[in-house]
C-alpha positions as CSV (number, residue, x, y, z in Angstrom):
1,X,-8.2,22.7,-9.1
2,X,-10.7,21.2,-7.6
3,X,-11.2,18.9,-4.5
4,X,-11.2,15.8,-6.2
5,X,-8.1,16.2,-8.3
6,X,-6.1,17.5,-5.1
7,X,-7.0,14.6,-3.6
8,X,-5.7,12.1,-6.7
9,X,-2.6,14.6,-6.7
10,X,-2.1,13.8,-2.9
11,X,-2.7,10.3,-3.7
12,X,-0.9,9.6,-7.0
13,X,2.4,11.8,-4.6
14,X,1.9,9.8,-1.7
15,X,2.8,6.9,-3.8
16,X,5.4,7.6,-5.6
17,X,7.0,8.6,-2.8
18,X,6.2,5.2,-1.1
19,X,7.7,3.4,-4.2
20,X,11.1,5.7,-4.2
21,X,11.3,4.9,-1.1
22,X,10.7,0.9,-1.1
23,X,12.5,0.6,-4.0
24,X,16.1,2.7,-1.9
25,X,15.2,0.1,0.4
26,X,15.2,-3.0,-1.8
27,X,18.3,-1.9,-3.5
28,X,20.4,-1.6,-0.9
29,X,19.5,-4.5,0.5
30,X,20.7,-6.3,-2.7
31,X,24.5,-8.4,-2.2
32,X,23.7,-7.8,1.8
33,X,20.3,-9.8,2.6
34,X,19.8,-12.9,0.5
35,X,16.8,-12.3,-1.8
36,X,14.6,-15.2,-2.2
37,X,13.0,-14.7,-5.7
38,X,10.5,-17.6,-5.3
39,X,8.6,-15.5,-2.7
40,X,9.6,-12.3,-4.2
41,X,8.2,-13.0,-7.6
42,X,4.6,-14.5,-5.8
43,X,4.2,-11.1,-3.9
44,X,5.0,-9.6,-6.7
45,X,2.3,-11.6,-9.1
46,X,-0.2,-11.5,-6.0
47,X,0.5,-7.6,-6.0
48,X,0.0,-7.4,-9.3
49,X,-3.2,-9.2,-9.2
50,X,-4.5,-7.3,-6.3
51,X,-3.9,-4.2,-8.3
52,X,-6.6,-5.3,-11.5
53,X,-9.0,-6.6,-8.8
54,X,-8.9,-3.5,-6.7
55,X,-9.1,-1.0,-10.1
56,X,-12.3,-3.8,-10.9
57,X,-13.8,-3.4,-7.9
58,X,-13.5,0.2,-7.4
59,X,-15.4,0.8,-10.1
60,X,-18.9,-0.7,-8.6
61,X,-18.1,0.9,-5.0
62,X,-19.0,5.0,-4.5
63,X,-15.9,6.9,-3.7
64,X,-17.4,8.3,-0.3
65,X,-17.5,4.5,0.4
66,X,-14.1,3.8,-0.8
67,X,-12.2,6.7,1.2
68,X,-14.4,6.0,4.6
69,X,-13.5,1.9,4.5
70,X,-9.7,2.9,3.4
71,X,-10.0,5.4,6.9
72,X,-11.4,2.2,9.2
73,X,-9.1,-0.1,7.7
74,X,-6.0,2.8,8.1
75,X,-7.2,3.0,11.5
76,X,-7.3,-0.8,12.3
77,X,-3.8,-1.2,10.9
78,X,-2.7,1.2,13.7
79,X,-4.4,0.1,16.2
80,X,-2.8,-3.6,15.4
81,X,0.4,-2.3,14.9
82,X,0.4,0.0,18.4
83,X,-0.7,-2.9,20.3
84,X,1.8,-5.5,18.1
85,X,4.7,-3.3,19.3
86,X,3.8,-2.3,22.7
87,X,1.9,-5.1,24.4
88,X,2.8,-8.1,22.6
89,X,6.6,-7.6,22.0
């Protein structure tokens, strides 16, 4: 196997695990948390749209590219969500 399919095996794993795991989540929440489908069926719709527009655009953009701005952004999210829960709470 080589590189590049071990990482889309690591990747397409990663996310189903992510969705098993969101959608446990989601379920149990369900006759315990009100569910407001108005915003759950926009997230879902702007979701769905991100999904075309990212499989669109991923096509004009190198996968070196791709994997080193997904690393920066992973990295900002972090950073964001250290200082969110440490300093600002």
């Amino acid at each position: 196997m080589s590189a590049i399919e071990l990482m889309k095996l690591a990747i397409r794993t990663s996310l189903l695990i992510i969705v098993a795991k969101s959608l446990i989540g989601f379920v149990g929440d369900i006759g315990v948390q009100p569910i407001e489908s108005t915003f759950l069926l926009t997230f879902i719709a702007i979701t769905v749209v991100g999904i075309f527009m990212g499989t669109c655009i991923s096509r004009f953009i190198a996968s070196q590219n791709l994997k080193v701005g997904f690393g920066w952004f992973v990295l900002a999210m972090s950073v964001f969500i250290i200082v969110n829960e440490l300093i600002i709470t």
